[in-house]
N, CA and C atoms as an extended XYZ file, in Angstrom:
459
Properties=species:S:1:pos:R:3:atomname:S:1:resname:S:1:resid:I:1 pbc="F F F"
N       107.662      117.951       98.860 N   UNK     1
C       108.655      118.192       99.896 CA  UNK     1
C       109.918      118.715       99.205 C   UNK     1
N       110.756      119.395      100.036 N   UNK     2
C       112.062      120.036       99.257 CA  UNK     2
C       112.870      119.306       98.945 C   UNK     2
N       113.852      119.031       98.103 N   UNK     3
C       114.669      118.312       97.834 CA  UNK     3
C       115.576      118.501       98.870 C   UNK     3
N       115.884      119.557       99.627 N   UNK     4
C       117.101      119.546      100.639 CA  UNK     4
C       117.032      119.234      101.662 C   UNK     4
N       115.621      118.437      101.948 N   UNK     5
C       115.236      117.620      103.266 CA  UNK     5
C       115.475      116.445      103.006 C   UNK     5
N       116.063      116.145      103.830 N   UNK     6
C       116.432      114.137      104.104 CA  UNK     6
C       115.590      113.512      104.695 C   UNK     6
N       115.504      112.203      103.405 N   UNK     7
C       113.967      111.255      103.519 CA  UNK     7
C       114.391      110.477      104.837 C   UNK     7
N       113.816      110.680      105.860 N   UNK     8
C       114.220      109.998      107.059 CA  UNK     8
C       113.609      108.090      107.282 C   UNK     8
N       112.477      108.635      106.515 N   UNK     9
C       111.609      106.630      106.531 CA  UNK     9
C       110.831      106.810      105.388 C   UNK     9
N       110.990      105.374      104.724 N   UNK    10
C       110.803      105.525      103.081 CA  UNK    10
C       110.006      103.594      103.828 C   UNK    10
N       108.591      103.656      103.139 N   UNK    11
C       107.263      102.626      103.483 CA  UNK    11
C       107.152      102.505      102.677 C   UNK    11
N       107.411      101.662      101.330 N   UNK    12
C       107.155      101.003      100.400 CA  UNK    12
C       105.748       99.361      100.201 C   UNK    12
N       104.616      100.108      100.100 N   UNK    13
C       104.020       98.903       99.531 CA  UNK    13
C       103.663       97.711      101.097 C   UNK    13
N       103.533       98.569      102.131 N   UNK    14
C       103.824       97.822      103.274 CA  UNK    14
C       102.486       96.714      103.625 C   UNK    14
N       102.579       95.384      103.592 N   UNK    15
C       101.530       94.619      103.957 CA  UNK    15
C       102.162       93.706      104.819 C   UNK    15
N       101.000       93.540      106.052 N   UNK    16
C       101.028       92.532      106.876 CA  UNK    16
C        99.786       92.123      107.198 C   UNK    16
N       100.147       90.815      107.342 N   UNK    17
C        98.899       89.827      107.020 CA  UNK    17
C        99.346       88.923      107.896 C   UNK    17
N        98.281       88.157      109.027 N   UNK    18
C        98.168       87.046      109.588 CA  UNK    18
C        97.488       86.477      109.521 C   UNK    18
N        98.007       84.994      109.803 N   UNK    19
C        97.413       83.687      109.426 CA  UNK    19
C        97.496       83.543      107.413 C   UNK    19
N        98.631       83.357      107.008 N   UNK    20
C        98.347       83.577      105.635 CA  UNK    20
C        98.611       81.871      104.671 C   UNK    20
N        97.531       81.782      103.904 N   UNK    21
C        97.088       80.767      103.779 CA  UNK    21
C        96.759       79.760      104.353 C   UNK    21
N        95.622       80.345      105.273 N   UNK    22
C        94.724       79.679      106.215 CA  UNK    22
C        93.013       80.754      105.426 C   UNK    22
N        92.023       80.143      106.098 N   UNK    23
C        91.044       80.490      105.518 CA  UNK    23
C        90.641       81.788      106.645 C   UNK    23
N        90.796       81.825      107.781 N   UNK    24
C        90.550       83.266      108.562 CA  UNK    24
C        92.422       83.936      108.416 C   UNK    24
N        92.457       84.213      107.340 N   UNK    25
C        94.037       84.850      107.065 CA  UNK    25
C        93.056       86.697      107.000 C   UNK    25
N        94.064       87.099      107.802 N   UNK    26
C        93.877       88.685      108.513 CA  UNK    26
C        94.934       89.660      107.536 C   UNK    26
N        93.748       90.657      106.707 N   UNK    27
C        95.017       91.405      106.042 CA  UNK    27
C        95.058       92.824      106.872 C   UNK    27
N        95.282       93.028      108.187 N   UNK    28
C        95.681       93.995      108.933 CA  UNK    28
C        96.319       95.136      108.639 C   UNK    28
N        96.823       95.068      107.418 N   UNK    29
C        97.483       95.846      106.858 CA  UNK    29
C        97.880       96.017      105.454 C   UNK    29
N        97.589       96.395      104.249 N   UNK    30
C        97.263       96.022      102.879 CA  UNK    30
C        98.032       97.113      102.126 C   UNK    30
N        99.106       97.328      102.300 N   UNK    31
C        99.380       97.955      100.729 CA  UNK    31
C        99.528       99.698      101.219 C   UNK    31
N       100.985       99.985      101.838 N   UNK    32
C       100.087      101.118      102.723 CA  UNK    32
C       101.939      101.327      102.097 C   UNK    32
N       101.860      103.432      102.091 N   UNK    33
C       103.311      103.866      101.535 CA  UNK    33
C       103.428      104.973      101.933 C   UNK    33
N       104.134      105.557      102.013 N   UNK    34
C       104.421      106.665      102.810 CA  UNK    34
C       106.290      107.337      103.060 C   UNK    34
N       106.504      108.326      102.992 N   UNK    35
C       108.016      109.056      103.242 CA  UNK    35
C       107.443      110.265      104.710 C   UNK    35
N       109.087      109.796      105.482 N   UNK    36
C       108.840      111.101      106.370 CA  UNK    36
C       110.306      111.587      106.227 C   UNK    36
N       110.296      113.034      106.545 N   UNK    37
C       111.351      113.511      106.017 CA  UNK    37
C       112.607      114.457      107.435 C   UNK    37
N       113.467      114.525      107.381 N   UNK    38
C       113.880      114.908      108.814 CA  UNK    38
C       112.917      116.515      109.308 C   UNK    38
N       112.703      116.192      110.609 N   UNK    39
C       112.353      117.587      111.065 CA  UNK    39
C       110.690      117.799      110.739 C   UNK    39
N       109.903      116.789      110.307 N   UNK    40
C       108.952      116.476      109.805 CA  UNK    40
C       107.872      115.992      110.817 C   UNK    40
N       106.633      116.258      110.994 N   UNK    41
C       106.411      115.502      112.217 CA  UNK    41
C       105.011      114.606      111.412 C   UNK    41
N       104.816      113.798      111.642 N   UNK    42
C       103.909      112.453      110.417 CA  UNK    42
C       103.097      111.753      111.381 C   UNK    42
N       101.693      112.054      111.116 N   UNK    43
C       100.711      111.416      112.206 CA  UNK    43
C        99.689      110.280      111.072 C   UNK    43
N       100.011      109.038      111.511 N   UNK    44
C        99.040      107.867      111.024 CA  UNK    44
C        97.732      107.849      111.616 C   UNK    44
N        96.843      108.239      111.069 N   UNK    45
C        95.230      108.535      111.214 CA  UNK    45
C        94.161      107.041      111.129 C   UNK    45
N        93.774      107.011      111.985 N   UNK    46
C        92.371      106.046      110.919 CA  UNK    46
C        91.506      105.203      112.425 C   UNK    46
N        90.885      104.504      112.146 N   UNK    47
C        89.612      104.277      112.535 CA  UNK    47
C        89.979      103.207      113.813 C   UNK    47
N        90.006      102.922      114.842 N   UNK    48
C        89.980      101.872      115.868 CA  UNK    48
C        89.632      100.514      114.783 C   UNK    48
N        91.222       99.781      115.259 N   UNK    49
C        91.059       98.626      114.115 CA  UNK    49
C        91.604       98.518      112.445 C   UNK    49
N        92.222       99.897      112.434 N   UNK    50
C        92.353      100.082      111.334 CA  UNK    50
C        93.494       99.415      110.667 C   UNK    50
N        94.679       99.049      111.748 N   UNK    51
C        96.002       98.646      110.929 CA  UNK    51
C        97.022       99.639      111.755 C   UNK    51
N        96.820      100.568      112.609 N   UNK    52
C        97.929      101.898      112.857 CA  UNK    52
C        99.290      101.304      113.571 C   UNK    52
N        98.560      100.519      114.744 N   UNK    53
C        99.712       99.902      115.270 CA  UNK    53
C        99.899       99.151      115.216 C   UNK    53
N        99.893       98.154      114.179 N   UNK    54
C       100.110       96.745      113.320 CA  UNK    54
C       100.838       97.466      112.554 C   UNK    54
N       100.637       98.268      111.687 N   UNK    55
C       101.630       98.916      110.718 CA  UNK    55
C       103.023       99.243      111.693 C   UNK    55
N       102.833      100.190      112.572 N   UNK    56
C       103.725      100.977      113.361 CA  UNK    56
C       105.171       99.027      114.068 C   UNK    56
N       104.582       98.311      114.555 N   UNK    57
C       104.995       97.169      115.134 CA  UNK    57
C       105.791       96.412      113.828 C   UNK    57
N       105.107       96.714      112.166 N   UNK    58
C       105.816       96.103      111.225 CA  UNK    58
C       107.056       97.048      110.734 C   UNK    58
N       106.953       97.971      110.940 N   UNK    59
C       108.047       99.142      110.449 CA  UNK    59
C       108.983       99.115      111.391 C   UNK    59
N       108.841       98.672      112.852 N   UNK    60
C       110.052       98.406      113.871 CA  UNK    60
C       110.427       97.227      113.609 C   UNK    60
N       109.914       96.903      113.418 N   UNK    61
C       110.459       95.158      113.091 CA  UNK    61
C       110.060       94.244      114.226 C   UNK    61
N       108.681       94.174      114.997 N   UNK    62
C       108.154       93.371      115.861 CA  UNK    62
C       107.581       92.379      115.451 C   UNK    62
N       107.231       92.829      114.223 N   UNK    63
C       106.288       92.053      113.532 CA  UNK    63
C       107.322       91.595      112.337 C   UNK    63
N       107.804       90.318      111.472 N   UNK    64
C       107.887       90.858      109.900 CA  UNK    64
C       107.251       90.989      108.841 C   UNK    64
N       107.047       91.674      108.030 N   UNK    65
C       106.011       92.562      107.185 CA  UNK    65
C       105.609       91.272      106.465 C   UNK    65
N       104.562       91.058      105.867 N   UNK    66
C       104.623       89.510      105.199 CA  UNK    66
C       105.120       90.087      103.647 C   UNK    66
N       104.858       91.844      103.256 N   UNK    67
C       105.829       92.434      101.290 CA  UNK    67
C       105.564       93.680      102.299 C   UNK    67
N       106.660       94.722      101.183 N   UNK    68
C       107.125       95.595      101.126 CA  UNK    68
C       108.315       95.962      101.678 C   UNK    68
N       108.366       97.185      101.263 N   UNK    69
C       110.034       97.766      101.944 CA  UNK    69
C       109.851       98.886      103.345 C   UNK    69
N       110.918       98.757      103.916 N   UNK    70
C       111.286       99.969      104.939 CA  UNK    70
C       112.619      100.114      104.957 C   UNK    70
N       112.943      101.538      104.423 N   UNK    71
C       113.752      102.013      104.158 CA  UNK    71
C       114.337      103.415      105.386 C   UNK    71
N       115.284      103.066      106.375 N   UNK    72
C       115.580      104.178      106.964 CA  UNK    72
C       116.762      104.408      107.218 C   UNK    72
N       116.924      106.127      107.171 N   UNK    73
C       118.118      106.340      106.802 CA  UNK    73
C       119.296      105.848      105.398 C   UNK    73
N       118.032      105.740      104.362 N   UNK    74
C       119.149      104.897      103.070 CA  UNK    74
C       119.348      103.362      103.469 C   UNK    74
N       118.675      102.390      104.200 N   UNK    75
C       119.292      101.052      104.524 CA  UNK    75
C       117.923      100.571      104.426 C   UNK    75
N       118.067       99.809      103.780 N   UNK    76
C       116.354       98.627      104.231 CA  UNK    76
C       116.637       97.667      105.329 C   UNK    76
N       115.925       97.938      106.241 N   UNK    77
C       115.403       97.252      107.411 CA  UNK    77
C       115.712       95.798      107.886 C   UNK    77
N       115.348       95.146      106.499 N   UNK    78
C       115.232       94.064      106.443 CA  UNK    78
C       116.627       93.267      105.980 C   UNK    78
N       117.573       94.197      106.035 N   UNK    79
C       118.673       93.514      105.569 CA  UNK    79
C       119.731       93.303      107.042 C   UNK    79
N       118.948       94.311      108.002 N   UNK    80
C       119.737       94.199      109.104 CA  UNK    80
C       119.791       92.849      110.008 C   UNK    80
N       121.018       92.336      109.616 N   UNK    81
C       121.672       90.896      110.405 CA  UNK    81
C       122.382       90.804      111.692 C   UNK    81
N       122.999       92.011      111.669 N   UNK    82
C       123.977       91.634      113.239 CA  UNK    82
C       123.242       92.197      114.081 C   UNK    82
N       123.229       91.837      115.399 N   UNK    83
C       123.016       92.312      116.615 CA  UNK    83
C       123.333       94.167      116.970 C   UNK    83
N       124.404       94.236      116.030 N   UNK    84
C       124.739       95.392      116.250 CA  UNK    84
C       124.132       97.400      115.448 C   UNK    84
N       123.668       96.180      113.958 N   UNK    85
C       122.603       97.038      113.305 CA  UNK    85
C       121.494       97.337      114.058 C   UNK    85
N       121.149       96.030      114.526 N   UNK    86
C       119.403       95.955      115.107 CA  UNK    86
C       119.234       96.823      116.039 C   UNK    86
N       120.250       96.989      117.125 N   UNK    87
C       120.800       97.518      118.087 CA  UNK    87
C       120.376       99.587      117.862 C   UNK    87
N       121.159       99.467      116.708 N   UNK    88
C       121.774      100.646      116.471 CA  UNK    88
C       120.076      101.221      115.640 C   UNK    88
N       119.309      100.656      114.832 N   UNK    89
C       118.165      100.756      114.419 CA  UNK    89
C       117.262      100.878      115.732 C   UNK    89
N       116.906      100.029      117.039 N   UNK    90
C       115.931      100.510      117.537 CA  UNK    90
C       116.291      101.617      118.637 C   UNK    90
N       117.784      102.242      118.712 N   UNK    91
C       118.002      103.394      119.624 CA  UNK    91
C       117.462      104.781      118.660 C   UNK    91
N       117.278      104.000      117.115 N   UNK    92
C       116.243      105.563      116.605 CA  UNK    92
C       115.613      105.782      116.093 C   UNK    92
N       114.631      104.657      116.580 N   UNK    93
C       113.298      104.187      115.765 CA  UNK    93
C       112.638      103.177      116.785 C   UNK    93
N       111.189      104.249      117.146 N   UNK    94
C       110.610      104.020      118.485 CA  UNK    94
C       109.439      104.190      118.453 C   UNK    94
N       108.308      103.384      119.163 N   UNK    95
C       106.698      103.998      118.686 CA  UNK    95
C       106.265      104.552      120.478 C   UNK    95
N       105.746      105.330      120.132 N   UNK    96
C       105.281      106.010      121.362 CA  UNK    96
C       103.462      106.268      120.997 C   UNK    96
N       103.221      104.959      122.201 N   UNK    97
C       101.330      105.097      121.957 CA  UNK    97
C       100.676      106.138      122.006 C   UNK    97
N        99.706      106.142      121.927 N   UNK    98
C        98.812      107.487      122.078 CA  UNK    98
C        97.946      106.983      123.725 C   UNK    98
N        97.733      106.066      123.835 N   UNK    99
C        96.959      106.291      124.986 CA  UNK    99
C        97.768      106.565      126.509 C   UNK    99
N        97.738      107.681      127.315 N   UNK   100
C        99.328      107.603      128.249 CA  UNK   100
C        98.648      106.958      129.358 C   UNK   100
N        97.564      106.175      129.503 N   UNK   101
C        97.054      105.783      130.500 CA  UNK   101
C        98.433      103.917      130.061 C   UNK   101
N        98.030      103.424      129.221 N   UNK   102
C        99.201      102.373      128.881 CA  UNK   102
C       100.322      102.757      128.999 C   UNK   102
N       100.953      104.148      128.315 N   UNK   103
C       102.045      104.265      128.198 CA  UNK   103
C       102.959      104.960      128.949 C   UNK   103
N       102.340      105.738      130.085 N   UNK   104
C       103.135      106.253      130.737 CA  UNK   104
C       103.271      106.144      132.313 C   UNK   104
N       103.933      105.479      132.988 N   UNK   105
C       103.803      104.960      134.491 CA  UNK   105
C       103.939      106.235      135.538 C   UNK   105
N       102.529      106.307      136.039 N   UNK   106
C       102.452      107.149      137.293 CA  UNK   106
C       103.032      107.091      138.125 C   UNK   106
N       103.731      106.568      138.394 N   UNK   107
C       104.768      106.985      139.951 CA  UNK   107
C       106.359      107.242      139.238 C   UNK   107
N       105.928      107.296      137.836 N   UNK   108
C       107.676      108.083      137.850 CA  UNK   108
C       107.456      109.472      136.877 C   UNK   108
N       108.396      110.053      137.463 N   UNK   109
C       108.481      111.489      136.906 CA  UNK   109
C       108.282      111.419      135.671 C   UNK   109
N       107.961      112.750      134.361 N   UNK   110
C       108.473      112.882      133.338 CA  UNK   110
C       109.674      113.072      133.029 C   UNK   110
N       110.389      113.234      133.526 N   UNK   111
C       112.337      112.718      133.162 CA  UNK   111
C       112.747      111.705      133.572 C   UNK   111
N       112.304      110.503      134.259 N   UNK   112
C       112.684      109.518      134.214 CA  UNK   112
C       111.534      108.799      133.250 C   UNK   112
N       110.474      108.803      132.692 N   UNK   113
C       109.652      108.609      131.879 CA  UNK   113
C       110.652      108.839      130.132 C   UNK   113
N       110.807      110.035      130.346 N   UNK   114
C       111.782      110.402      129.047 CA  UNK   114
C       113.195      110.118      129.286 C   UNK   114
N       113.576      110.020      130.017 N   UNK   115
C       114.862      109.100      130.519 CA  UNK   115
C       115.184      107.802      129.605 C   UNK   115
N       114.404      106.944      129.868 N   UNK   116
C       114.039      105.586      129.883 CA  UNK   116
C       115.004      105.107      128.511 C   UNK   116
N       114.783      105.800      127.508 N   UNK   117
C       115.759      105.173      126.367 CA  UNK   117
C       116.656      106.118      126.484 C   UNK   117
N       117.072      106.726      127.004 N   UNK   118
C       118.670      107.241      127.133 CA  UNK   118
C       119.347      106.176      128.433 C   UNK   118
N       118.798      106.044      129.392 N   UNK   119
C       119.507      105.193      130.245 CA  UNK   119
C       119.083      103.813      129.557 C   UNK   119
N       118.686      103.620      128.511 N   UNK   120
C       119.044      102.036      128.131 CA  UNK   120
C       119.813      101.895      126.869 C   UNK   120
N       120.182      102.936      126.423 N   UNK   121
C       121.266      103.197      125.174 CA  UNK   121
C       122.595      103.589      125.778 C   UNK   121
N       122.923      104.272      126.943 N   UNK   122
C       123.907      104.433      127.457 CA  UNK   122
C       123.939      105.985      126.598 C   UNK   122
N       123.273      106.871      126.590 N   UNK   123
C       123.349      108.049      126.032 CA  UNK   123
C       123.678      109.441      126.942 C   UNK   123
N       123.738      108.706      127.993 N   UNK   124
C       124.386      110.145      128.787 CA  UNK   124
C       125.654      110.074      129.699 C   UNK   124
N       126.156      110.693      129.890 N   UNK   125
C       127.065      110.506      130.309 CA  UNK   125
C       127.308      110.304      131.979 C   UNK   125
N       126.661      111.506      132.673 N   UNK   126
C       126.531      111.305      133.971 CA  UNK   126
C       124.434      112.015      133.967 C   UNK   126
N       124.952      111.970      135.271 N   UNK   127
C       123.471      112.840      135.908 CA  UNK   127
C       122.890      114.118      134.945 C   UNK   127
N       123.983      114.983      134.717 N   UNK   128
C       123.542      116.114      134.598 CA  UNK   128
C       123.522      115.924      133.280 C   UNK   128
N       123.987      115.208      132.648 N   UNK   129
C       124.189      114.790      130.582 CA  UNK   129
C       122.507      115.038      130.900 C   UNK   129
N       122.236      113.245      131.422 N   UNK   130
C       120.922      112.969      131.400 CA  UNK   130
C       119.744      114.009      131.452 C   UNK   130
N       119.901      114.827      132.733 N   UNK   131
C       118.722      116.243      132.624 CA  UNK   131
C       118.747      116.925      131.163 C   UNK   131
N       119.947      117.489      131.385 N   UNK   132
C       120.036      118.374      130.002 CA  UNK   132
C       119.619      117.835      129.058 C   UNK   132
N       119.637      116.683      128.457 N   UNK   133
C       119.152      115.661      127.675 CA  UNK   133
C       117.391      115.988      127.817 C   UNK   133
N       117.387      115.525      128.782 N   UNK   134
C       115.432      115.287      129.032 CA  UNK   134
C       115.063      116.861      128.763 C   UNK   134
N       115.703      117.938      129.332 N   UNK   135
C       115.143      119.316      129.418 CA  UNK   135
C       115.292      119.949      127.772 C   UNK   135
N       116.643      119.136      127.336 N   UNK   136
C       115.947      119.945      125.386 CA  UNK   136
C       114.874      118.801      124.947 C   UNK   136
N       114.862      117.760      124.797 N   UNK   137
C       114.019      117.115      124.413 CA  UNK   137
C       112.409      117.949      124.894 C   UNK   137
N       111.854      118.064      126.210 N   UNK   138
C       110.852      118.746      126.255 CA  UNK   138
C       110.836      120.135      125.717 C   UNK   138
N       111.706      120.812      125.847 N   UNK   139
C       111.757      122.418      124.790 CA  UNK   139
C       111.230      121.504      123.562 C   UNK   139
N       111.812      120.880      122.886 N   UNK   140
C       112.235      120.440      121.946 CA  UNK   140
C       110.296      120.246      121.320 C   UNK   140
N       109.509      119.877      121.751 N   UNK   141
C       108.231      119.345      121.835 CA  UNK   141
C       107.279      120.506      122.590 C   UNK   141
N       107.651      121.811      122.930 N   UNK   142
C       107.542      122.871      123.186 CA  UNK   142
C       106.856      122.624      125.143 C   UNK   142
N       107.450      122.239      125.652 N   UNK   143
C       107.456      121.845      126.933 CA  UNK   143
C       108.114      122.701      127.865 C   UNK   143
N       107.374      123.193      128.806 N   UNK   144
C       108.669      124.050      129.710 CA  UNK   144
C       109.527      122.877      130.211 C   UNK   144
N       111.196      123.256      130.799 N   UNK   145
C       111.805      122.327      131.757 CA  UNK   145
C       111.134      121.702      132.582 C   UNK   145
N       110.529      122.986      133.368 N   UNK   146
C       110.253      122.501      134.983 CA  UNK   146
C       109.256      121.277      134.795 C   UNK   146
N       108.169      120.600      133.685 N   UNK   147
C       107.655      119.533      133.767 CA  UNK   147
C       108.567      118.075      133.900 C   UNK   147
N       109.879      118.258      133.816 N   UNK   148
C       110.051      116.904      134.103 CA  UNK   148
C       110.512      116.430      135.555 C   UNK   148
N       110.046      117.150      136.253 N   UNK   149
C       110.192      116.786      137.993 CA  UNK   149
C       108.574      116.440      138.397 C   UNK   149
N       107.415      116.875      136.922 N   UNK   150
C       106.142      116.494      137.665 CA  UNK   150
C       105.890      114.963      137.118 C   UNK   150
N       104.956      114.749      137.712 N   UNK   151
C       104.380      113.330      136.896 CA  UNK   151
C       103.473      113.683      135.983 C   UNK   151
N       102.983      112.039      135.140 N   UNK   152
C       102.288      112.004      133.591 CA  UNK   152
C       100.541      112.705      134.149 C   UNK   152
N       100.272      112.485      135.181 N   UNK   153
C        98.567      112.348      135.584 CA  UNK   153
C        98.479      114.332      135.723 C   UNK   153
């Protein structure tokens, strides 16, 4: 990768393990590393069962990792104490499933679908912030506008 790209998430050595030191202790996740870099787009691959979203749940911090580091934006993860880091960490750092039958609710539009963490961060200002908001985000992911007045189905 170029040096003039900024390491956006730095996965150091990442293991999570449940039930640990118990005799059915689960290593769900073993030793796994990885950099993504800004502007980068990074797809975790592997087998039903594999660890993807056990990993993905330990790197947000749903889970805590039982070793390793997560490093984003230059800060490890794990050092974040106030309400106000944590805060400020999950308005930009987010897992979005793959299956949209779970993840995406049919009776609301795709802009209120993509809405959803801007109206819970307080990221827009009025109405029209908000569209403009949702309408680069879909450019952004090579989306025409006009999809966010349809629904996910």
């Amino acid at each position: 990768m170029p040096e003039n790209r900024k390491k956006v998430l730095e996965v150091k050595h990442l293991k999570q393990y449940f039930g640990v030191d118990k005799p059915e202790m689960v290593k769900a996740v073993d030793d796994i590393s990885f950099d993504i870099y800004e502007g980068e787009v990074f797809g975790l691959v592997g087998e039903s069962g594999s660890g993807k979203t056990t990993a993905g749940r330990s790197i947000i911090h749903l889970y805590n990792p039982t070793d390793g580091q997560i490093i984003f934006n230059g800060k490890d993860v794990s050092s974040f104490k106030s309400k106000k880091e944590k805060l400020e960490f999950t308005r930009n750092m987010q897992m979005i499933f793959q299956d949209p039958q779970a993840s995406l609710n049919p009776r609301m539009t795709v802009e209120d679908i993509i809405a959803e963490g801007i109206d819970i961060h307080h990221l827009a200002k009025d109405k029209a912030d908000r569209r403009q908001k949702v309408e680069e985000l879909l450019e952004t992911v090579g989306l025409n506008r006009d999809h966010a007045s349809r629904y996910p189905h």
